[in-house]
C-alpha positions as CSV (number, residue, x, y, z in Angstrom):
1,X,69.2,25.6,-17.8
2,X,72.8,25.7,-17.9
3,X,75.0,24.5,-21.0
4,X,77.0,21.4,-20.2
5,X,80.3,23.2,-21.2
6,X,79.3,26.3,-19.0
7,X,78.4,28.7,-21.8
8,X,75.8,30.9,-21.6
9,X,73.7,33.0,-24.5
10,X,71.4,32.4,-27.0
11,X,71.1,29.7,-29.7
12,X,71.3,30.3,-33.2
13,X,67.4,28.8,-33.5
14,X,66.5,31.1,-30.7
15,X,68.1,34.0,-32.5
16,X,66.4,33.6,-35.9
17,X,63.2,33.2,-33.8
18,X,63.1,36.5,-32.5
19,X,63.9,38.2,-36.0
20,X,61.2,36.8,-37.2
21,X,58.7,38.1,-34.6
22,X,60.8,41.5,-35.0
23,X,60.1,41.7,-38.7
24,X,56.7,40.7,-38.3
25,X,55.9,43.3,-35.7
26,X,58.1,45.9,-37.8
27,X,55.9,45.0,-41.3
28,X,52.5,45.3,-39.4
29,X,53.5,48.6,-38.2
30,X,54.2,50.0,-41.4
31,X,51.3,48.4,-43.0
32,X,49.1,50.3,-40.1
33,X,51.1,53.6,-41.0
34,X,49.7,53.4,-44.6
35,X,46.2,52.7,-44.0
36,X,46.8,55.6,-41.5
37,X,48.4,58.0,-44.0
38,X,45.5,57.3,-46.7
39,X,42.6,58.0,-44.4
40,X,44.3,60.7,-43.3
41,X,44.5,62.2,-47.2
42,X,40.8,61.3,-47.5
43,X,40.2,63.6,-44.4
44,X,41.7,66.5,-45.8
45,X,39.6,66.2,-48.6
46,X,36.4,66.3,-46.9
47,X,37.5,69.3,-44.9
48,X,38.4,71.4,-48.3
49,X,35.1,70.3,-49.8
50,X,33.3,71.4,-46.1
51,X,35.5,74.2,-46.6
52,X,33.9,75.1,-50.0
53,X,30.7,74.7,-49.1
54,X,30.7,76.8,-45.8
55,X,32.4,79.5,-48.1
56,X,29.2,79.3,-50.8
57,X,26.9,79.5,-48.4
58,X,28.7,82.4,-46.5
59,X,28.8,84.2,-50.6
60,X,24.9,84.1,-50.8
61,X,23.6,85.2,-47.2
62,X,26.6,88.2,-48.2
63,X,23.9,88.5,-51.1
64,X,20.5,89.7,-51.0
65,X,17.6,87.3,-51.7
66,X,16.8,88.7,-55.0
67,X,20.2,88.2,-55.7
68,X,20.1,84.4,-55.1
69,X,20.8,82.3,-58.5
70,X,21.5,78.9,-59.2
71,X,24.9,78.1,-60.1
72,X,28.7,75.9,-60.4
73,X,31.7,76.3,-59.9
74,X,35.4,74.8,-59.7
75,X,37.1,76.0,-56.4
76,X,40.6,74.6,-54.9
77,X,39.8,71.0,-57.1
78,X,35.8,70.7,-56.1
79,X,33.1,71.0,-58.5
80,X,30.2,72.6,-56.7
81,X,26.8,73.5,-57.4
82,X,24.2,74.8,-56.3
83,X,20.2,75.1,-56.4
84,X,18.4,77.6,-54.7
85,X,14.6,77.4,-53.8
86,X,12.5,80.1,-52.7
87,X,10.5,80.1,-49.8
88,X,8.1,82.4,-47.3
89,X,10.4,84.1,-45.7
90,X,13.9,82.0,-46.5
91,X,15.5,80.6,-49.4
92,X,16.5,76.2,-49.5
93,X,20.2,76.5,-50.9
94,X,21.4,72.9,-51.2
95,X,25.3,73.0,-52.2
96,X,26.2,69.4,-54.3
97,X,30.1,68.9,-54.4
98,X,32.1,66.3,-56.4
99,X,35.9,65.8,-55.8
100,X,38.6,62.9,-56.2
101,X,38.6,60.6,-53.5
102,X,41.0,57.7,-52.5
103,X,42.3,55.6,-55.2
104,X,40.5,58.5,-58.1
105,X,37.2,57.2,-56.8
106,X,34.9,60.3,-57.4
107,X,33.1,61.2,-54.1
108,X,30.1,63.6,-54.3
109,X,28.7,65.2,-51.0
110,X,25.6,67.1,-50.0
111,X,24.9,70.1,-47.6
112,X,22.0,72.2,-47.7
113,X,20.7,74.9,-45.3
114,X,18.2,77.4,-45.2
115,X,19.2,81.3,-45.4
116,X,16.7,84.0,-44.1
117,X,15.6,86.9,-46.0
């Protein structure tokens, strides 16, 4: 609609209007890009503490069956241990890992496979 003195542009009420819906958009954005950076941490975690498990069991099938032991150990910020049960022709080595999580919550995860002798 034209302006009665032949002006054209944007009102002052119309300009303060769209800042706000900038800002808005611009503060959910970076509110997204945190929750995205802190999953993103917690991911990394689980992948060293996969990591560390995948190495343990890789160290005892190295080993001989005889040579399988119970034990723990601190490696790249994980507490691991492990039990080892004997079995016909395999041992049951379940690997128990406990490492700092998101907000110094203490996460503990499980794997466990079986390794031929």
């Amino acid at each position: 609609m034209p302006h009665p003195s032949g002006r054209t542009g944007f009102t002052l009420i119309e300009l303060m209007v769209a800042v706000m819906v900038f800002t808005i958009g611009v503060l959910a954005t970076m509110g997204s890009a945190a929750v995205v950076m802190t999953m993103m941490g917690g991911s990394q975690r689980r992948t060293v503490a996969s990591t560390v498990a995948e190495a343990r069991f890789e160290r005892l099938r190295a080993e001989s069956c005889a040579a399988h032991k119970p034990g723990t150990a601190t490696t790249r910020g994980v507490r691991e241990s492990w039990d080892v049960v004997p079995l016909a022709r395999a041992d049951d080595v379940t690997v128990f890992l406990t490492y700092a999580g998101n907000g110094g919550r203490v996460v503990s995860q499980t794997y466990r496979t079986y390794i031929p002798c």
